[in-house]
N, C-alpha and C positions, 0 to 999 in steps of 0.2 A: 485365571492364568497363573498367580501366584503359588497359589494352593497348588496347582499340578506341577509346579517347580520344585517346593518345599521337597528339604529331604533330597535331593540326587547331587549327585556329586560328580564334577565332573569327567574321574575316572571309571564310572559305572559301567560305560559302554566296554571301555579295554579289558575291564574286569569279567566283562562277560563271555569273552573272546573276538570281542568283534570291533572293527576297525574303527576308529573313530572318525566321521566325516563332519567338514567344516563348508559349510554353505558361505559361498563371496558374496557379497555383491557387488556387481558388475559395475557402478558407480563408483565405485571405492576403489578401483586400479585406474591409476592413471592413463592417459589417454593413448600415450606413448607407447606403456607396459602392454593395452589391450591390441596394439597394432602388430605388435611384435607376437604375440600368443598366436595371434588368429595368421599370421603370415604363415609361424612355425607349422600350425595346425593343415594349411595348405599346401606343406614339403616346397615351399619358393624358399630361395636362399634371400641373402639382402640386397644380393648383384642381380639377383630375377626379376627381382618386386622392385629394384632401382627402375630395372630397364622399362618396365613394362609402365612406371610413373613417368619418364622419363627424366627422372630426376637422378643422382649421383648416389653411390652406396654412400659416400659418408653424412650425404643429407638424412636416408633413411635412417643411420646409426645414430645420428644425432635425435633425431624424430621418438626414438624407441629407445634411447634412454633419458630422454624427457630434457634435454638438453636445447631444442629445438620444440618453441610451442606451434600446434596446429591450433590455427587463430583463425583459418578461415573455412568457411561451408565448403566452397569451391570444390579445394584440396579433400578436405576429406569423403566426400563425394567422390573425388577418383580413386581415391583408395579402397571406399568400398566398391567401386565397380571393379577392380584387379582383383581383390579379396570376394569377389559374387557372392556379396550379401547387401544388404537393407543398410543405408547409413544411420538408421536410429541406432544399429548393435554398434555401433562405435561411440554415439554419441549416450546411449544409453537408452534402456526401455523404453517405447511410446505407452504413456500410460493414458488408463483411462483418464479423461477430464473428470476430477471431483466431482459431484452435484451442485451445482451453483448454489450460492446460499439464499437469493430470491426463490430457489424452489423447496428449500430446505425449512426456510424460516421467517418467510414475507408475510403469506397467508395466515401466519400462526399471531403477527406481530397485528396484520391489518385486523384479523378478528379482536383483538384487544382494542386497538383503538375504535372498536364500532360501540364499544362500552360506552355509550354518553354520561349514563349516570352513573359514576364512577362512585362506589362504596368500600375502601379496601376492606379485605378481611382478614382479621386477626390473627391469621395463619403463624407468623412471626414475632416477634418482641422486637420492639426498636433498633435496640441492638446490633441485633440478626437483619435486621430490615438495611442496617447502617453498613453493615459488611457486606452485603449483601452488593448496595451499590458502590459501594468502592473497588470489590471487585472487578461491578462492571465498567468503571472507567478506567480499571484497571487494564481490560478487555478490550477497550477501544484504543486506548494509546499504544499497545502494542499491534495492533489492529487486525485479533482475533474476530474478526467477524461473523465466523458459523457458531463460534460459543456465546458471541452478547446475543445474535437475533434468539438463540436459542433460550436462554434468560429473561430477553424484557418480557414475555408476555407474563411474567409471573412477578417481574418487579413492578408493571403497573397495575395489577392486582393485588397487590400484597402492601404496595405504600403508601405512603399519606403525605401532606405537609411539604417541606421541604425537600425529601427524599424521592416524593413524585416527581414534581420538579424535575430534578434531576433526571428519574428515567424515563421522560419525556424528552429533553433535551438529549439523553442517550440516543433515542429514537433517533429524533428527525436527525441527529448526525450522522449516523448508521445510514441511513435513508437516503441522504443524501448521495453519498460515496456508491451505494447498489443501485442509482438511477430511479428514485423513486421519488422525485422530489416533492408532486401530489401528496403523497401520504406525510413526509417528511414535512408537509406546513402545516399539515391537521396534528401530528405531534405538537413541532415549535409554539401552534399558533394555545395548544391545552399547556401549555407547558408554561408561556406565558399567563392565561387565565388562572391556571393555579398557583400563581404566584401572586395573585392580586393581594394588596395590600402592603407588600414589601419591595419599594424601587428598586433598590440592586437586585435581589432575587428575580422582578421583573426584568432588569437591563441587561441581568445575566441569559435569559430567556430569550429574549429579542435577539440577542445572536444569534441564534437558532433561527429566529424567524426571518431575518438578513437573509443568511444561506441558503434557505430554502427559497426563498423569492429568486436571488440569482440563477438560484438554481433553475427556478420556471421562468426564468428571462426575463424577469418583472424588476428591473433594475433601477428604475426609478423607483419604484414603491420600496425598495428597497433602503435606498438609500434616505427614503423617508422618516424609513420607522426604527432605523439607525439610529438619527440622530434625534429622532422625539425620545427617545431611550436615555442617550448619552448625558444623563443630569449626576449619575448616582457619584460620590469620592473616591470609590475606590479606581485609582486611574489605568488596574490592568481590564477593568469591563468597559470605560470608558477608549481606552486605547484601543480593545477589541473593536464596538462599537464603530472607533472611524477607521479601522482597517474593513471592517465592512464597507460601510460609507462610500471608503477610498475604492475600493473595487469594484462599488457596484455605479458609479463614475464614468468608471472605465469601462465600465460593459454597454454602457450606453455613448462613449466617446467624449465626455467631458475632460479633457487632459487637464488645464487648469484645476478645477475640483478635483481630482483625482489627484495630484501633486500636494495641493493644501493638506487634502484631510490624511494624506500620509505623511506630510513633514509635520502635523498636527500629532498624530499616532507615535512617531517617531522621539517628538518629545517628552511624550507621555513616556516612551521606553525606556529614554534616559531617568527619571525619575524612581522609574521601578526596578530600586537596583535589587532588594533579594528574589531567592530563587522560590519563593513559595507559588503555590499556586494554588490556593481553596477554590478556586470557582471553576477550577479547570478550564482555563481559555489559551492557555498554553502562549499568553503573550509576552513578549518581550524583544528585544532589538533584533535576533535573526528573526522572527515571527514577521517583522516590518519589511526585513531585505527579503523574505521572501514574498510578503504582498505585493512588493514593489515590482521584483519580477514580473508577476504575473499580470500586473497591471499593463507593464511595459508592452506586455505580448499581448494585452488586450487595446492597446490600443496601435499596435501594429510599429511599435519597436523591436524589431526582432533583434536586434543588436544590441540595443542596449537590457533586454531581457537574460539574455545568454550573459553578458558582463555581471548583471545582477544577481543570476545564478551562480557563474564562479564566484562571487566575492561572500555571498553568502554561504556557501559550504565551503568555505576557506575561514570563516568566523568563526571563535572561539564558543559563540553562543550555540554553533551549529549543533553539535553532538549533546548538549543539554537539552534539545527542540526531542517532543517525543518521538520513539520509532515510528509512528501512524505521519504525525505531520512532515519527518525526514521523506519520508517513500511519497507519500503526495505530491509533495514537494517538486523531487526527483520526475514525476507524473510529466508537471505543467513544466518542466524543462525537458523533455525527452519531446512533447508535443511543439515543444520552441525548435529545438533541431529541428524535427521534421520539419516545418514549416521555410526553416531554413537550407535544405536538402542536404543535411548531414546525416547521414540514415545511421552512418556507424557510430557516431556518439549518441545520438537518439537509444540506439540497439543497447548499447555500453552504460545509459543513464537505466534504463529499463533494467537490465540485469543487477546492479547497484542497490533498487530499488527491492528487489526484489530480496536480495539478502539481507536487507534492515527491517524489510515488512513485508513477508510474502502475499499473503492473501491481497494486499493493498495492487499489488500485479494480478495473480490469478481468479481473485473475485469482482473487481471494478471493472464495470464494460468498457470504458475510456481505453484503461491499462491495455486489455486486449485486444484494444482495434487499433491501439498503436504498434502493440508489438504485433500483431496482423499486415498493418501498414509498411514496419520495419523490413519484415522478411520478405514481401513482396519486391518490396524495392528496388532490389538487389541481392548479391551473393550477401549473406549473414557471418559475422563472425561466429567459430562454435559456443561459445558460450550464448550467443543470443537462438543460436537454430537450436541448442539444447533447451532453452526453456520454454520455446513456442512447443516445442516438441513435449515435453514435461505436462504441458497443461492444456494438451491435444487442441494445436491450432496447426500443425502441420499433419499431413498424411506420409 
């Protein structure tokens, strides 16, 4: 594509005698500017299309110099029926649904771990092997998920040591998030084994194997192997460890437990005051308010989950938490709304989520059966019926 760039200049076309055309896209004009084209386009004045809205010309004028937002489906659903088109041409193209990334890069990731006896091969130099996975958790935090699944099968062929470790632990957390939690504890559980020898690199591990258990609703075992873990010093694996712990508590109804091992977690927070993070476990004090949340809605505080929600994306710690854990986050309070029939800030958390970490929306089944959930509900805000629309849940 480069190369057929190379060399033209952008007056080439006028120099040749021909007109220069400029292709829009139809997402990039306002929503307001698009109502007003497409009105013009149908010879209605603003007093036609007022009346036939039954709404006032200076609402329309307002509307179509963007003065006035269209915030709800409803409305612009009438609009496209006076204007006799499709309300996607206002909200913008229905596109195809991507290819989901379980069809993209599951069967490529499951064939890697059927490797039992694992040999890397010297494909790479340390190094290169070391960039390699930094990358990919580079990949994860931003939560690139069609670029890692497409990577690990070659990071757990290619590494050894510590850096296996690692893209194991990559796995089953990828894994976890695409609903695969099965394959996600046969990673955790290699990830662990090849750590054998070294406690923290093990208790680093055992995270991984926590979350996959919750994940298979094994929430006792869980919280077992939590805290047979939790010996190592360094207090953000150990603090990881009982945010485990503490949630998976909660998965089974223990409230007390679940309260300790987070005001336990929570202490560990305050001690960990820099912002480093070698083992990638992304803990620290917002990491806590948002376990807590989730705890709260696991055990059927819906009220105090949502208070947990606000106070932690009000925290200073917030916007240090990575893009992947903000948008998950964002996830299990859009799933608290709902629960509590607030469809529109459910809708409003979902979209939020989606600009800090998109795939973490358009590729997690979760994501989509909530914003599924969402639009059902009720009329949608546009911003929420454009992105069911976007990632073809709406027809």
């Amino acid at each position: 594509m480069v190369s057929a760039l190379r060399g033209a200049h952008p007056h080439d076309a006028a120099r040749r005698g021909r007109p220069m055309t400029h292709r829009r896209d139809r997402n990039s004009v306002p929503l307001g500017r698009r109502v007003a084209e497409l009105r013009a386009h149908r010879g209605m004045s603003q007093q036609a299309f007022a009346d036939r809205l039954g709404k006032s010309k200076s609402w329309v004028d307002k509307v179509e110099r963007g003065v006035r937002r269209l915030d709800r489906y409803s409305v612009i659903r009438d609009i496209a029926e006076v204007l006799r088109l499709d309300p996607t041409m206002l909200l913008g193209p229905r596109q195809p649904p991507a290819p989901a990334p379980a069809e993209n890069g599951i069967e490529a990731v499951r064939t890697a771990l059927a490797c039992y006896h694992h040999r890397p091969r010297p494909t790479v130099t340390a190094q290169q092997a070391g960039g390699q996975v930094a990358y990919a958790w580079m990949a994860y935090q931003h939560a690139r998920y069609p670029q890692l699944l497409g990577a690990l099968p070659d990071l757990l062929d290619a590494t050894g040591g510590t850096l296996l470790v690692s893209a194991y632990r990559l796995t089953a957390d990828v894994l976890v998030k695409l609903d695969h939690p099965d394959l996600a504890w046969l990673a955790a559980d290699r990830a662990v084994t090849t750590a054998a020898g070294d406690p923290t690199l093990a208790a680093v591990a055992t995270v991984a194997v926590a979350q996959a258990l919750r994940a298979l609703g094994h929430h006792r075992i869980a919280l077992t192997a939590a805290l047979a873990a939790a010996d190592p010093a360094d207090d953000s694996v150990r603090g990881s460890l009982y945010l485990q712990a503490g949630l998976a508590a909660a998965g089974y109804g223990d409230r007390r437990k679940a309260h300790d091992l987070l005001d336990q977690a929570a202490a560990l927070a305050d001690r960990h005051a820099d912002d480093t993070d070698a083992q990638h476990t992304g803990f620290g004090q917002a990491a806590v308010q948002a376990a807590r949340s989730l705890a709260a809605y696991r055990l059927g505080d819906t009220a105090e989950a949502v208070l947990r929600h606000e106070q932690v994306t009000r925290s200073s710690g917030w916007s240090r938490l990575p893009p992947e854990h903000r948008a998950a986050h964002l996830i299990d309070a859009a799933r608290t709304y709902l629960d509590a029939s607030q469809h529109s800030r459910a809708g409003q958390t979902l979209v939020a989520a989606d600009r800090i970490a998109p795939a973490e929306v358009r590729s997690r089944p979760v994501a989509r059966t909530l914003l599924t959930d969402v639009v059902r509900g009720g009329p949608a805000a546009a911003d929420v019926a454009r992105l069911a629309t976007v990632i073809g849940l709406t027809h």
